[in-house]
Structure formats: structure tokens, C-alpha cells
N, C-alpha and C positions, 0 to 999 in steps of 0.2 A: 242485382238489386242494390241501389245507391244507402247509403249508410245512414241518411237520412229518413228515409221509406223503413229499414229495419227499426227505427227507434220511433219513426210512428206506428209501426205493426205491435210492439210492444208498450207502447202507450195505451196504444187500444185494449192490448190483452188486459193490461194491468186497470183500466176502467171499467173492463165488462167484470174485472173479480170484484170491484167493490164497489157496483153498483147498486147491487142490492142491500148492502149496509149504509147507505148513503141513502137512495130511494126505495123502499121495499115494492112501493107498489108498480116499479117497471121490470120487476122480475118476471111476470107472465109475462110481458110484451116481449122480452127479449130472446125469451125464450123460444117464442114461436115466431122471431125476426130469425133469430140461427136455422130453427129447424126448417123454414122454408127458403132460406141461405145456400142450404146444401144442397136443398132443390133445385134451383137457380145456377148452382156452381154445374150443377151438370147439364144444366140447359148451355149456359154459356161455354161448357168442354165440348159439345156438338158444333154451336156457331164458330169455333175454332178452327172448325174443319166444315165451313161453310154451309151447315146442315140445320135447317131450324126445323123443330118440333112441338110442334102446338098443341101437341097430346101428352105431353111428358106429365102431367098431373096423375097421370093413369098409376104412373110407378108411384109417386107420394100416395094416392089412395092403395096402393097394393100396399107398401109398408106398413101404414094406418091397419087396416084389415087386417095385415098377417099379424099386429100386436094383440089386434084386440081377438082375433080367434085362438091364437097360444095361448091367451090370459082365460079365457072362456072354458078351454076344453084340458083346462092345467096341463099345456104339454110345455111350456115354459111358463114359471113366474118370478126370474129374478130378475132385473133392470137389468144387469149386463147381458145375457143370455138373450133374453128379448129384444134388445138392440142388435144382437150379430143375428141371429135367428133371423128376425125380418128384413134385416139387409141381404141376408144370403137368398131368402125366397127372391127379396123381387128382383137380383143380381140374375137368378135363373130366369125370372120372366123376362126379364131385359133379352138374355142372352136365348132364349126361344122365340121372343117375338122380331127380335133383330136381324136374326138368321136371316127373315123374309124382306123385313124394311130397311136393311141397310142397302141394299142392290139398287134402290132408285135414289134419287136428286132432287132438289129443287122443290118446286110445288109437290110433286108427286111424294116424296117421300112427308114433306110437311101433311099433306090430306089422309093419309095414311097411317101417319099416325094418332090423329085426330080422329079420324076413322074407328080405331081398336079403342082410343080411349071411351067414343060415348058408346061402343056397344059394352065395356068396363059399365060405365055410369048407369046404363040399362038394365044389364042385371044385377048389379047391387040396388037397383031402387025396384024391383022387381020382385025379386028372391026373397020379399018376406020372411020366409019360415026358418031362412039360414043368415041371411044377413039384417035383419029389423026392418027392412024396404026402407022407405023415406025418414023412417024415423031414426034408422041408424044403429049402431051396438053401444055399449056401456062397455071402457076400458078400469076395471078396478085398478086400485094400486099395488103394483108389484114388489117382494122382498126386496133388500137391495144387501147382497153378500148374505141371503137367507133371514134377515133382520126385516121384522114386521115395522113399519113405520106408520106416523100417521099422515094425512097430506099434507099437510106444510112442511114438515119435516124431510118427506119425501121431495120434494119441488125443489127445495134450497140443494139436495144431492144433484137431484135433473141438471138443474140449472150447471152449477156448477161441472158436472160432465159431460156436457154440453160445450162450454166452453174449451174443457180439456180437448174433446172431438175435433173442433175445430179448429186449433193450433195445430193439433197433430196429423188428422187427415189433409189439411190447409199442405204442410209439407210436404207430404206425399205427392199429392196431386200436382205439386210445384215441379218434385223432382219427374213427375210422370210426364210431363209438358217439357222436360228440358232432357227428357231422351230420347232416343232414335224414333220411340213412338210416337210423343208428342212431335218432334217435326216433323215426323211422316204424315201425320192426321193436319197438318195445317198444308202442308205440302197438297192433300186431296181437295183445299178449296181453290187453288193456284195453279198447280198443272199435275191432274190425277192421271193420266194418258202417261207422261215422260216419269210417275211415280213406279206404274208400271213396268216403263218400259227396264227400269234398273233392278226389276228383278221381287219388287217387294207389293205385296198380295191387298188393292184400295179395300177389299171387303174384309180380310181380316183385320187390318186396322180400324177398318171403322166400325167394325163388329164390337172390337177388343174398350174404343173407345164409347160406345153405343151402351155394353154391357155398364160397362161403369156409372155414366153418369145416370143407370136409371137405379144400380146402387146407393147413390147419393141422393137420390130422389125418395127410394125408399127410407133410407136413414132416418131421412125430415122428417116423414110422415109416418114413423115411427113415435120419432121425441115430440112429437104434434098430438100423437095419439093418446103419449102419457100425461103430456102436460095437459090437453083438453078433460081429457076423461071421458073421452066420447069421439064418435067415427061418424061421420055421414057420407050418401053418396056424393054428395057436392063438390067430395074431393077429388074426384074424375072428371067433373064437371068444363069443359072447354072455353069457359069463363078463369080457371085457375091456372089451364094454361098458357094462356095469355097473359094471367100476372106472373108466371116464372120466366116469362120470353120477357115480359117490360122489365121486372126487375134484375135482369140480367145485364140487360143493355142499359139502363140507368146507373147502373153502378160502375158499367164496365166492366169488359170482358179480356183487358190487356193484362187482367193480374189477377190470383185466385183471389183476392179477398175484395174485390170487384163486387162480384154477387150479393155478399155479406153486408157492404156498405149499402149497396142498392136496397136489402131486404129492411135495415135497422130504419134508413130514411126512411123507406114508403110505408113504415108503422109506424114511426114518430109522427109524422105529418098526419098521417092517419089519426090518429090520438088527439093530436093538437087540432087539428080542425073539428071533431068532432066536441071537444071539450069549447074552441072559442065560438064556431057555428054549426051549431046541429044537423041544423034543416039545408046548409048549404057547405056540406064537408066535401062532396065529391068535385063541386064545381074549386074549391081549395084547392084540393088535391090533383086534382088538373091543371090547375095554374102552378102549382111547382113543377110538375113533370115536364108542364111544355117548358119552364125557364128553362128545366136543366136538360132537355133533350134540345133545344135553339142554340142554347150557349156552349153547352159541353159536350160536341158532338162525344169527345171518348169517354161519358161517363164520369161520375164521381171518382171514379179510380184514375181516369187521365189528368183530371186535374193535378189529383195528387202527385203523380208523378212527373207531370209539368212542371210544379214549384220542386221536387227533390232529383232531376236531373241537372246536373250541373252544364252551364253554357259555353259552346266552343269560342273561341276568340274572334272567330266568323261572325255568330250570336246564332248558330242555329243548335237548336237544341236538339241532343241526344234522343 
């Protein structure tokens, strides 16, 4: 990473901490621009290794869910607790349901898992008597280090560790992409046959990368759950998957914080067109996406790293 790229990574960091003393009222925005961030970061760890999943909302509504049924049935109620809690459930759904879906490619694994997500969507809008059907659960507000708060109170905490999460899993997942696994797993879109043949296992890598990013998907749909205050099935819904596959690829997917960028634009835009035209925010909102899917085939993130890679004396760039 060019020295340039670090000092806008920490530009960033240091806007999103005092954005909300600056603007108060874009703290819910931002908040659920991250949370569906993480979403996206693991859509975009799959397209890494050539695999698109159009079901991947399935795991953000699993997190979503698993918050608001430990907040429900008080088997967790502290913020931190609930956060790891609901990442570890849907880390294990990832890694049950993977077992099966990581063995195919292509379309097939795409329909598949789009597949598992709307029968997800089905029985949560079904199941009435245990998950609210259509109308959904109520996530109360949880302690935070056992400390009752009230919701604002509580929000400006979210918020704020929210952003710590993302710095810090942000590196992780940096260094997970720059070890044997992460080459191996991009190595499975390129030549999975000769990955093979040197001795190392396409299904447990892509099991191991599979598990993960629907860990990150639960995360989202975790700090989604808290900051809403409320779950519905919508968030399985195959329309949501589609906006973690667009927002992945709008941001670009050549650098973790790709997603992140992709997720903040397409709810600024969101906001902004909805505030300058109401009745006409989507056709807006289309008109940004085609500019910058026409013009920046690599996403908001390629850009940036087009202006912060420095040029060879040839002029081609790095």
C-alpha cells in the first residue's frame, strides 16, 4: 500500500470520528453504510476467488435475527457479547451451509445460494409465532459493559464501535488476503486444477474463505439490528443481495475498504436524491451508478489507487 493510499485511509478514519460532532444527523446513515460494508467486504472476499453470491443477505439476516432473539430470550444483553455472539452463529451457518455450496462454480453455486437464502426469507416471513412473520422482531437496547443507557446515548457508543470494528477487522482481513490463503483463494478464480495439483485442498480454501465472509455479513446485520431497532424478513430478501453484489463492485473489490466506500456512496446518493427528488431518487440513483460502473470499470477504490500509485518512467502505472 503506497503512502499516499495510508494517509487517505486515515483521513477517512479520522472523518468518520468526527462526523458526528460536525453533522449529528448523518450518524444513522453511517452507521448502517458500515454495517452493510462488512456485508459487501465479504461478498467482495468471495468475488476474489471468482465466486459470486446472490444469496449472501441470507447471513446479514441471520446476524440481524440472532441479535434480536439473544436480546429477546436474555441469553445475551451486552453490546459487546452480542456482536461476537451473532457473528459466531452465523460464522457456523456459513460454515454448515458451505460445506455443501462451496463444491460448485459459476451459476450454479450463484443459484444456490440464492436458493437457501429465499427459503431463509420464507420461513422468517412465515414462522409468525417465533419470528413476528412479516412484521418482524423488536431489537431492545442492549447494556454496554453492563451500563443501562438511553438510545442516543447508546447510538453515539454503536457508532463509534463501529468504526473501531472496521479499522481493526479492515486489517485483519488485509493480512488474511496477503497470506498463503488469500493467494490461494484468488489463485481458485485463475487456475483451480494446477492449485490442486501442488498439493493444496480448492474446497477447504474456499470453505475457510466462504465461512468468513458470511461472518462479516453477519456482523453488519448485527450493528444493523442494533441501530434499527427492529429485524424484518426483507433482510433475506434477493433484492438485498443484489445490493451487496452492486455495492461491492461499485466500490471495488482490489482493496478491503472498496466495499466501505461503495456502501457510504450508495447512501449518500441515496439521501441526496431522496432530499433534492423524491418522487424520482431511483432514476438519480441509477444515473450515478451507471457513471461510475461506465467510467471506473475498478470501482471507487481503483480510482483511488490510480491517483496514489506512483508512475514508471515508461508512464505505465503500477
Amino acid at each position: 500500500m503506497s503512502r499516499l493510499l495510508v494517509l487517505f485511509a486515515a483521513a477517512a478514519v479520522l472523518a468518520l470520528l468526527i462526523l458526528p460532532a460536525a453533522m449529528p444527523s448523518s450518524q444513522f446513515i453511517m452507521t448502517i453504510a458500515i454495517a452493510k460494508g462488512f456485508a459487501a467486504l465479504g461478498v467482495a472476499l468471495l468475488l476474489r476467488g471468482g465466486l459470486i453470491s446472490i444469496g449472501h443477505a441470507m447471513y446479514f439476516a441471520i446476524g440481524a435475527y440472532a441479535t434480536a432473539f439473544m436480546m429477546k430470550f436474555g441469553v445475551l444483553a451486552d453490546l459487546a457479547l452480542l456482536l461476537i455472539g451473532s457473528t459466531l452463529v452465523t460464522a457456523v451457518c456459513g460454515l454448515v451451509f458451505g460445506t455443501f455450496l462451496v463444491r460448485f462454480r459459476a451459476i450454479f453455486f450463484a443459484m444456490l445460494n440464492l436458493a437457501v437464502s429465499m427459503v431463509l426469507f420464507a420461513l422468517l416471513s412465515k414462522l409468525y409465532g417465533l419470528t413476528g412473520g412479516t412484521d418482524g422482531m423488536r431489537v431492545a437496547t442492549p447494556a454496554v459493559f453492563g451500563l443501562e443507557l438511553d438510545k442516543a446515548a447508546f447510538d453515539d457508543i454503536l457508532y463509534y464501535v463501529c468504526v473501531g470494528l472496521l479499522v481493526a477487522i479492515g486489517l485483519l482481513i488485509r493480512a488474511y488476503l496477503k497470506s498463503p490463503l488469500g493467494y490461494a483463494l484468488m489463485s481458485i478464480h485463475t487456475n483451480e486444477i494446477r492449485l490442486e495439483y501442488l498439493g493444496v485442498s480448492a474446497w477447504s480454501v474456499t470453505l475457510i474463505a466462504y465461512t468468513i465472509s458470511a461472518a462479516l455479513a453477519g456482523l453488519g446485520g448485527a450493528m444493523a439490528a442494533l441501530t434499527i431497532g427492529h429485524v424484518l424478513p426483507e433482510y433475506a430478501y434477493w433484492t438485498e443481495s443484489g445490493h451487496l453484489v452492486l455495492t461491492a463492485v461499485l466500490g471495488g473489490i482490489g482493496g478491503v475498504a472498496g466495499p466501505f466506500i461503495g456502501s457510504v456512496f450508495l447512501e449518500a446518493v441515496h439521501v441526496l436524491a431522496v432530499d433534492v427528488a423524491a418522487d424520482a431518487w431511483n432514476m438519480i440513483l441509477g444515473a450515478a451508478l451507471l457513471a461510475v460502473i461506465f467510467f471506473l470499470p475498478h470501482g471507487l477504490h481503483g480510482l483511488l489507487e490510480k491517483r496514489a500509485e506512483p508512475r514508471k518512467s515508461q508512464g505505465v502505472v503500477e
